[in-house]
N, CA and C of each residue as an Amber inpcrd file, in Angstrom:
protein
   279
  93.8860000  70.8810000  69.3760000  95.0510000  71.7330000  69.3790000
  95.0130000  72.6970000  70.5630000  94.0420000  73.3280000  70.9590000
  93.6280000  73.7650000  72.1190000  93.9790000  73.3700000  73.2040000
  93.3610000  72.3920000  73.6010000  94.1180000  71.2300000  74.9540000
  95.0750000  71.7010000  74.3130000  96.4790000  70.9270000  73.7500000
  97.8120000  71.3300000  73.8370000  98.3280000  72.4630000  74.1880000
  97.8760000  73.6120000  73.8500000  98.0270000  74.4750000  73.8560000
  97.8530000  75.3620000  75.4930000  96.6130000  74.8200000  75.9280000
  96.4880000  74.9170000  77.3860000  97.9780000  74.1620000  78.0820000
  97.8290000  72.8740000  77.9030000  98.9650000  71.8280000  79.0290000
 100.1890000  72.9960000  78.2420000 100.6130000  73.1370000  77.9030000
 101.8230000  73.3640000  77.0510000 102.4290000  74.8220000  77.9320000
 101.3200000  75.5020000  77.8980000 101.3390000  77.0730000  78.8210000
 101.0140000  76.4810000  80.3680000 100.6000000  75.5020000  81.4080000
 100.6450000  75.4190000  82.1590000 101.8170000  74.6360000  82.4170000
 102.4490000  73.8680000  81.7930000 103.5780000  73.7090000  81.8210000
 104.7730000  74.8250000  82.2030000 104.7120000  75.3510000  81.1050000
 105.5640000  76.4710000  81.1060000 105.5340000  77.2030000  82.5580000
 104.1240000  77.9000000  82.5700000 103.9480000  78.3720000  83.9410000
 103.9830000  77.7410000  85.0880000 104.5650000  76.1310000  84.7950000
 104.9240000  75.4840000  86.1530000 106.6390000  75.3740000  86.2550000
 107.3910000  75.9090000  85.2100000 108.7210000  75.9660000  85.3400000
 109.2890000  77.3030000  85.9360000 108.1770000  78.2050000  85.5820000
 108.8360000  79.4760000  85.4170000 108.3930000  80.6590000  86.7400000
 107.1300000  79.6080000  87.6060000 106.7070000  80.2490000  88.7930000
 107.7410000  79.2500000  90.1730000 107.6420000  79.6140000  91.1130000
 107.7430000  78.9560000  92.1510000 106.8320000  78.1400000  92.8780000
 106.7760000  76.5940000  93.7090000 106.1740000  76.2960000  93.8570000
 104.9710000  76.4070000  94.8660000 103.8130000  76.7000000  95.1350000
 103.0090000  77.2270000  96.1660000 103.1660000  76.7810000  97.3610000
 103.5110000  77.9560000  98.4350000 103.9420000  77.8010000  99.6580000
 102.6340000  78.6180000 100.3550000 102.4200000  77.9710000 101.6620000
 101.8280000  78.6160000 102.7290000 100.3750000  77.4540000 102.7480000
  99.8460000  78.0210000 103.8200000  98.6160000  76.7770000 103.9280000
  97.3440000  77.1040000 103.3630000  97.1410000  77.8900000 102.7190000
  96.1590000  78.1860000 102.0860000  95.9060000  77.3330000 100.2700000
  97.4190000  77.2800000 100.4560000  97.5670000  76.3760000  98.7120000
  97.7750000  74.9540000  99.3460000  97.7320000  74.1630000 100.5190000
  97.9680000  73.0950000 100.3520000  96.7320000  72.1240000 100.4740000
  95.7770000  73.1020000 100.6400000  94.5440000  71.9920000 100.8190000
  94.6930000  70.9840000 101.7370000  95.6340000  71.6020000 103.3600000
  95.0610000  70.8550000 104.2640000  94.7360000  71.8840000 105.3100000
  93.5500000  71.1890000 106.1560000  92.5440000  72.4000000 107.3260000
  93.9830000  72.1980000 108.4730000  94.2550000  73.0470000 108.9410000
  94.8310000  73.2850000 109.5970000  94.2700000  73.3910000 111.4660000
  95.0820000  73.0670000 112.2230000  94.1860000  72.9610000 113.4650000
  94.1120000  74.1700000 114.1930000  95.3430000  75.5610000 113.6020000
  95.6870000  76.5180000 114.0900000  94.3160000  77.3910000 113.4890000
  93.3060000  77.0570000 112.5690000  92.3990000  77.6470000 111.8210000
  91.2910000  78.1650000 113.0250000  91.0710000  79.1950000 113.2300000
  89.8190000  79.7630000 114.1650000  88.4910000  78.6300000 113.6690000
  87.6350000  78.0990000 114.4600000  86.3900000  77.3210000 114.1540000
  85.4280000  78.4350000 112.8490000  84.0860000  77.8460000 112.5950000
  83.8430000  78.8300000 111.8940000  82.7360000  79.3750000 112.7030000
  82.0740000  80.5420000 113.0750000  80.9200000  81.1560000 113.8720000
  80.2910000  80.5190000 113.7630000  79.3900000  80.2010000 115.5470000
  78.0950000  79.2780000 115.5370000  76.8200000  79.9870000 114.3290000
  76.0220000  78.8290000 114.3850000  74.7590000  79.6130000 113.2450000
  73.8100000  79.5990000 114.5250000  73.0280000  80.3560000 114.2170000
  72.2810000  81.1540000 114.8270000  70.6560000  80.6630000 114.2800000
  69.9910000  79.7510000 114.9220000  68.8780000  79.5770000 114.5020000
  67.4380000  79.9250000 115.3570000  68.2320000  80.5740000 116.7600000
  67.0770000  80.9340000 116.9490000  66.4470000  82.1640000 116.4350000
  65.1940000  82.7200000 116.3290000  65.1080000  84.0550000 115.3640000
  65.2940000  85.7080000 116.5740000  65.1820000  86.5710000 116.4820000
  65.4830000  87.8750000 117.0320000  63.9490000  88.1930000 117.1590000
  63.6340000  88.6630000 118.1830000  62.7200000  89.5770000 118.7910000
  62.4740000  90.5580000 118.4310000  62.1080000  91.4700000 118.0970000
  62.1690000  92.7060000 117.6630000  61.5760000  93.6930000 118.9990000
  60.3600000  93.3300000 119.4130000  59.4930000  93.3170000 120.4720000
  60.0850000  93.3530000 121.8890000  61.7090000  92.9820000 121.8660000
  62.0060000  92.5650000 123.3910000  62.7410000  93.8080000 123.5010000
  63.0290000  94.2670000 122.1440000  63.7140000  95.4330000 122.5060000
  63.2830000  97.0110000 121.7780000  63.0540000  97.9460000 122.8460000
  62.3000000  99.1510000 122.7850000  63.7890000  99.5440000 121.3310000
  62.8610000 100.7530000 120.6350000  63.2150000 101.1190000 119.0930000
  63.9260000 102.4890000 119.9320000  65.1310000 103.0490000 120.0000000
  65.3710000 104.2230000 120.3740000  66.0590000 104.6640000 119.1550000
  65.6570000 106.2380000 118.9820000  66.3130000 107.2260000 117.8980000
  67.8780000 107.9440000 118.4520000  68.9260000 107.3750000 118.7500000
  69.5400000 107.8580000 119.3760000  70.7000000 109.1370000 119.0010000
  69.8970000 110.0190000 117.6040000  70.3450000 111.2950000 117.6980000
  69.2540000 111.9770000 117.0530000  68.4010000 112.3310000 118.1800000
  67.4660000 113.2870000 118.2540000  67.6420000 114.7900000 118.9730000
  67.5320000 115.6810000 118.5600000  68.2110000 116.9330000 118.5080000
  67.0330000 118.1380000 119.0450000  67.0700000 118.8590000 119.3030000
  66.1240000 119.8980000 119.6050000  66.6360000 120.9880000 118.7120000
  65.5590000 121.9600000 118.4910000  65.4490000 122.7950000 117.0630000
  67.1520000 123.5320000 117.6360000  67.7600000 123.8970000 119.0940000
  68.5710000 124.9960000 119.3710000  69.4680000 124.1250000 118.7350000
  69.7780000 123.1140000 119.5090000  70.9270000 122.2480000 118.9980000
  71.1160000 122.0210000 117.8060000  69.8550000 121.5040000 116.8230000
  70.2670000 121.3950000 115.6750000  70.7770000 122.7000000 114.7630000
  70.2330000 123.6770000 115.4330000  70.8120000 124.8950000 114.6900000
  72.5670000 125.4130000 115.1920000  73.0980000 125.0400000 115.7580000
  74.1910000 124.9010000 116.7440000  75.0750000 123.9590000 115.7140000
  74.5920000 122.8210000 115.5250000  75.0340000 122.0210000 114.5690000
  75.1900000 122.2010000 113.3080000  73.9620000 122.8550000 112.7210000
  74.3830000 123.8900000 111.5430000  75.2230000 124.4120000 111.3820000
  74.9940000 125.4150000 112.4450000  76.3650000 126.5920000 112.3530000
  77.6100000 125.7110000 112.1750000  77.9060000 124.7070000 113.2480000
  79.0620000 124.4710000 113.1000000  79.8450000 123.4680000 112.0000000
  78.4280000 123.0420000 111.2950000  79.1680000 122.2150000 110.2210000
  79.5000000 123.4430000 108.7300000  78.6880000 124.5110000 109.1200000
  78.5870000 125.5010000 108.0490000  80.4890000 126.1260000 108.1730000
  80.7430000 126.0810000 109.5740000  82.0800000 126.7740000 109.8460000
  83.3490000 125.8550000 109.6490000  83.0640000 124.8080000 109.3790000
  84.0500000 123.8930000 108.8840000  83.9770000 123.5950000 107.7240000
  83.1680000 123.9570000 107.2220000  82.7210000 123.5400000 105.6580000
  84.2070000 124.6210000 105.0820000  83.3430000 125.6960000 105.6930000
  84.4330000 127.1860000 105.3270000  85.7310000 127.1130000 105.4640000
  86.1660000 125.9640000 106.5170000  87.6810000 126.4010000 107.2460000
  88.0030000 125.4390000 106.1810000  87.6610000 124.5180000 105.2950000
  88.1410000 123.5070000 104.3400000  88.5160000 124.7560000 102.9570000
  87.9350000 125.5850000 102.9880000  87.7380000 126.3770000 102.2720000
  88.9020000 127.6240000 102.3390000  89.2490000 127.7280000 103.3460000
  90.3580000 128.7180000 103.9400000  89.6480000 130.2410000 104.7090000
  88.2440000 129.9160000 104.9810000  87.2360000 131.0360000 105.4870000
  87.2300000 131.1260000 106.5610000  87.7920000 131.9870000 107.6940000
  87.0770000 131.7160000 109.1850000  85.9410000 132.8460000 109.6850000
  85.0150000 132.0270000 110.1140000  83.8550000 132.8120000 110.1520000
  83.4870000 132.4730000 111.4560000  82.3370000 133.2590000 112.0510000
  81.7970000 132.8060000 113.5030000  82.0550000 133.8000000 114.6190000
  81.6820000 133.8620000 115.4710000  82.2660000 134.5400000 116.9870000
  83.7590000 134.5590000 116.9290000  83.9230000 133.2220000 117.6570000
  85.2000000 132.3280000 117.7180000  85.4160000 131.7180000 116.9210000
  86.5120000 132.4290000 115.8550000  86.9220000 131.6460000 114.8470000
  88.1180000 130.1280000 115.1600000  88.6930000 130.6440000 116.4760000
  90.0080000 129.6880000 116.5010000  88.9300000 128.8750000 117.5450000
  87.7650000 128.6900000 117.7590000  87.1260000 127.5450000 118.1320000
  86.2910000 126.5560000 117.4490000  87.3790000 125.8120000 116.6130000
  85.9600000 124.9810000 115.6310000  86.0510000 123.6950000 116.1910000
  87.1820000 123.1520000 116.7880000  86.9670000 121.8080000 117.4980000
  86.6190000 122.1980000 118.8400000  85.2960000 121.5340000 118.8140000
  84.8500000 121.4330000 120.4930000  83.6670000 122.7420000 120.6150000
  83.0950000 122.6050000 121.5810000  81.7880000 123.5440000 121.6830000
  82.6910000 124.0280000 123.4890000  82.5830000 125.4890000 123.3760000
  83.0250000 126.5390000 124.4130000  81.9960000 127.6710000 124.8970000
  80.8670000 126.9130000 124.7210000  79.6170000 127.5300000 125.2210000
  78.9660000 126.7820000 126.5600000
């Protein structure tokens, strides 16, 4: 009774939808389709290439950075604080 019950509702839902358009429902590859990315079997070096930390900061700067994430924190807040308050985008030092 089940089976019936399935065909019976896919039925239905084949009267009452439209029929599938576009090329993704027709199950054919299309030639306009991008290839798919080469695979990659050779392995990566690790060794060929030097390890750089590329935001390393010195104690002034990072305190600079403080400040200024501390002063935007505030301006989200409706606070203006600092020297230069109407300078929070951009460094004017």
């Amino acid at each position: 009774m089940l089976d019936l019950t399935v065909r019976f509702l896919a039925w239905v839902l084949r009267l009452c939808t439209p029929p599938p358009r576009g090329r993704h429902r027709l199950g054919i590859r299309s030639s306009l389709l991008a290839p798919p990315p080469p695979s990659h079997t050779e392995r990566l070096d690790g060794a060929a290439s030097a390890l750089v930390r590329p935001y390393v900061l010195t104690p002034d700067e990072r305190h600079r950075q403080r400040e200024r994430r501390r002063t935007l924190y505030l301006a989200t807040l409706g606070v203006d604080v600092g020297p230069h308050p109407h300078l929070i985008h951009g460094d004017a030092r």
